[in-house]
N, C-alpha and C positions, 0 to 999 in steps of 0.2 A: 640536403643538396638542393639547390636554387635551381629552377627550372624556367627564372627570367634570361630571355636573349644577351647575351654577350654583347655590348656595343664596345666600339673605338674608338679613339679621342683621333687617330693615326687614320692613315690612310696608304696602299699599294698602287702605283698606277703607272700604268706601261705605256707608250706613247708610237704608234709605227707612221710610218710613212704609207698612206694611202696606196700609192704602184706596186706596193708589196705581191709579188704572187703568193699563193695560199700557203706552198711549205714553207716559204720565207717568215711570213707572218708568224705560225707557228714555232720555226726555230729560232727567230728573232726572243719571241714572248719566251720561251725556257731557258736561254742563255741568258737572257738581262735579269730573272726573276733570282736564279742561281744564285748570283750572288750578294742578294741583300742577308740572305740565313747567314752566310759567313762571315758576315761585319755586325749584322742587329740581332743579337740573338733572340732577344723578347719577340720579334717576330714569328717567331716557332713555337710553335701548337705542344700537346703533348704527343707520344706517341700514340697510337693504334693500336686495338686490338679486337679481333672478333668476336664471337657468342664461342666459336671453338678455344679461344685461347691463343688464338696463331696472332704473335704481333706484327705491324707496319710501319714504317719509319714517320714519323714527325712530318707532319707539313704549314703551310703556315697556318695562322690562327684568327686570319682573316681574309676577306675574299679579297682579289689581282681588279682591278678594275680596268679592262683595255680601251684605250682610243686612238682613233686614226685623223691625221693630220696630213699638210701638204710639206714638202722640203722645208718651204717658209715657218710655216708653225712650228716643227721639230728645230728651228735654228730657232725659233725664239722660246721656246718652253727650253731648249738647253741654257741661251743667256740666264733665265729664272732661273734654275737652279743654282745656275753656279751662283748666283747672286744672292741667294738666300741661304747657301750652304748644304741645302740638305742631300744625303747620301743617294745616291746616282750610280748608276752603269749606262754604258753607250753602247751601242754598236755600229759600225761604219760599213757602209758596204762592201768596202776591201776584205772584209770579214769571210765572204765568200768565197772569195777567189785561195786564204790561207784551208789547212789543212790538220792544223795542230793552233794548241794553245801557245806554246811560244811566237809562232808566226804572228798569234792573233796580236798579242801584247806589242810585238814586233811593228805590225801596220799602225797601230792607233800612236804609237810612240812616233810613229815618224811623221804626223801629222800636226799641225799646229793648232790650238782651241776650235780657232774660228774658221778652219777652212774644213774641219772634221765632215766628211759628207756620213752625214747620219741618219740612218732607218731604223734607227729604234733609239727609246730613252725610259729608263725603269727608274723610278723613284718614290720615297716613304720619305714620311712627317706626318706633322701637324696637317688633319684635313685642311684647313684654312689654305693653310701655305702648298698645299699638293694641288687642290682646286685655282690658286692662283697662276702656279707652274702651267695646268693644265687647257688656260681660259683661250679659246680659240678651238680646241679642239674637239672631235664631237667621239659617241661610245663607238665602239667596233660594232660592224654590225653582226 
């Protein structure tokens, strides 16, 4: 068994909007991360288990890397994505005001690309192409 570090050619990177209060930040970053395991599966790690034997679920298999940006930054690290393709979630702040996951589907649907008021943006690729998405934006602190 190899006992050298794991590297990735990929990259996880979550994108908020700076005026975020602290549980928004938080709940922003697990809604958007949610649903990249549903679409990428290679994204997901093995399962867990301890020295007892007691197993844990799968999580990802490498690390989320967070950054925060202004409105403007989040409008244009979203143009990048959509521009290069790569697999994405959004979140709008209408997000908060819904209650259920149909609402949620419900708000972002009735909004148009470019007018999407967005506080968060979670996307996976090519490092390259994720750090390009990314460029303006600095780490969470």
């Amino acid at each position: 068994m190899s006992t050298e570090p794991i590297r990735f050619d990929t990259k996880i990177a979550v994108l908020l909007r700076e005026d975020l209060e602290t549980w928004q930040r938080l709940n922003v970053t697990a809604f958007l991360v949610s649903g990249l395991g549903t679409q990428l599966p290679e994204v997901i790690g093995a399962p867990y288990e301890d020295a007892d034997g007691v197993p844990y679920l799968p999580m990802f298999r490498q690390p989320v890397l967070v950054f925060e940006g202004t409105k403007e930054t989040l409008t244009t690290a979203h143009a990048r994505v959509l521009s290069r393709s790569l697999p994405r979630a959004v979140f709008t702040s209408d997000l908060f005001t819904t209650g259920n996951d149909r609402d949620n589907r419900a708000a972002v649907r009735a909004v148009g690309t470019g007018e999407l008021d967005l506080v968060g943006l979670a996307v996976y690729g090519p490092r390259n192409a994720v750090d390009k998405v990314m460029k303006g934006a600095r780490m969470h602190p």
